[in-house]
C-alpha positions, -999 to 999 in steps of 0.1 A, spaced: 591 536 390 621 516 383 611 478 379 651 472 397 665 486 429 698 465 426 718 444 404 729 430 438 690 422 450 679 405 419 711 382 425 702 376 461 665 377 458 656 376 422 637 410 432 623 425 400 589 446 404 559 441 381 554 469 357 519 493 365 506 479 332 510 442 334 498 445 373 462 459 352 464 431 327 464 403 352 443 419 379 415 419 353 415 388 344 401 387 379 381 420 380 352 409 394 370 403 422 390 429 428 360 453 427 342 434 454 350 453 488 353 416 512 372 396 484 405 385 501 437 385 481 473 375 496 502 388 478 529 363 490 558 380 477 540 415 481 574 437 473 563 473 477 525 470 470 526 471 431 496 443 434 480 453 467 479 493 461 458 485 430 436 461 444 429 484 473 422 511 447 398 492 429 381 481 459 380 520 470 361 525 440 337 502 449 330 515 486 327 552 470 301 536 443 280 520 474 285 542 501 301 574 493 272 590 504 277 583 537 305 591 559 301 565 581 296 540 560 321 546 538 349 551 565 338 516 576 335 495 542 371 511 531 387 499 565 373 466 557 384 468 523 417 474 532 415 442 560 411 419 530 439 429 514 470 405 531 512 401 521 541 385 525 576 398 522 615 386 525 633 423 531 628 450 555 626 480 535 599 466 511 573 453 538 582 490 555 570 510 517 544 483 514 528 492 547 533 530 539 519 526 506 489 513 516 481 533 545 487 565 523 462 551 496 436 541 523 445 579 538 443 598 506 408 582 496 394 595 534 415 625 538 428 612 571 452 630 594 480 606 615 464 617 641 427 606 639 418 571 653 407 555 619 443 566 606 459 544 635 434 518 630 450 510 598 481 514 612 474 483 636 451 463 607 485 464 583 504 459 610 486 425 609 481 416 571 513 426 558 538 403 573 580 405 571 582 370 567 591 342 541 561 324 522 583 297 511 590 281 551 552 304 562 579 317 589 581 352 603 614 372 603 618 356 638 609 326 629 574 320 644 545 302 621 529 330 596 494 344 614 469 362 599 440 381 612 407 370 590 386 407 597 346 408 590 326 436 598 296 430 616 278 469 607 269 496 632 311 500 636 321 472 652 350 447 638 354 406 644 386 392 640 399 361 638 438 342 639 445 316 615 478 301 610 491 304 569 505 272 573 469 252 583 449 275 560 475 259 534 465 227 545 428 232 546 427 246 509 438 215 500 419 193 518 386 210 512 390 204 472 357 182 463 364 151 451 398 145 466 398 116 493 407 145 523 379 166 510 358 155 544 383 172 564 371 207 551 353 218 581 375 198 607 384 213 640 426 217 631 409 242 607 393 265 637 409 298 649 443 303 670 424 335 684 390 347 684 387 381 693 355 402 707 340 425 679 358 457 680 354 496 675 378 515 653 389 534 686 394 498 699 413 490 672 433 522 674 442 519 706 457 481 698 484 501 680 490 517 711 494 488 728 463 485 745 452 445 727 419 437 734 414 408 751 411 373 734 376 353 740 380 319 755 
């Protein structure tokens, strides 16, 4: 893979990718990590998915390690794998090949067909963690605050998810440090969810993608 797509991009947007073997280097400097299936990582200037492709491998590996023996279980734990995994990008096309990317990894790993419900499930889940958007402002393409969806599963199938704005999460990283003089504010109530959903199926989920949201919980 060329580490350039244009002279003119890397003027604009200093847009260089990071080469397959230093994304290996630095990912295992945090390996632990990236081979636990509900670690988070945020990729804020996620390009194409040089960094989130891999972790999701790695995190694939896992799932097939604990749970390859059962379908079931292993569809599940590599959807939630792939719900941990969250980025941010400036252009169009790159969020577009980032999203493909990762739903063709998460697809190859389950044979999945575009038409099966898990398949459209991620669809909707990347559709959520991979955001066109700018991390610098934690603005959308259209200018509305940053949201993610925080994703857990709760086992026998069914999904919780949660909305947080990237600009209070920000916020509350910083104030939860121990020993700083904010570090009370941790756990205050600025900090709670935009959105909490009800705990959903991955038909549920799929037919979010479709248009049919399920309804928030007041």
């Amino acid at each position: 893979m060329s580490l350039i797509k244009s002279k003119q991009r890397i003027a604009d947007h200093g847009e260089v990718f990071t080469p397959a073997w230093m994304v290996e280097a630095m990912l295992d400097l945090v390996k632990g990590e990236t081979e636990r299936i509900d670690s988070r990582f945020l990729e804020p200037a996620c390009g194409s998915g040089n960094f989130l492709v891999r972790i999701l491998q790695r995190k694939l590996v896992a799932v097939e390690l604990k749970f390859g023996k059962s379908d079931f279980e292993k569809r599940h734990y590599a959807l939630l794998a792939l719900m941990c995994t969250y980025g941010i990008e400036l252009l169009t096309d790159n969020i577009a090949e980032c999203r493909a990317n990762m739903l063709e990894t998460l697809a190859d790993y389950l044979n999945l067909e575009e038409s099966e419900e898990l398949y459209r499930a991620a669809a909707c889940v990347l559709s959520q963690n991979l955001v066109h958007g700018d991390a610098l402002t934690m603005r959308t393409s259209n200018g509305q605050p940053i949201t993610f969806a925080e994703w857990g599963y709760l086992g026998k199938g069914r999904f919780q998810r949660r909305d947080f704005r990237f600009d209070v999460l920000t916020h509350s990283s910083a104030f939860g440090e121990e020993g700083t003089l904010f570090a009370h504010l941790g756990k205050h109530e600025i900090f709670t969810p935009t959105k909490t959903y009800p705990p959903m199926t991955v038909r549920e989920l799929a037919c979010e993608s479709l248009g049919d949201a399920p309804k928030e919980v007041v």
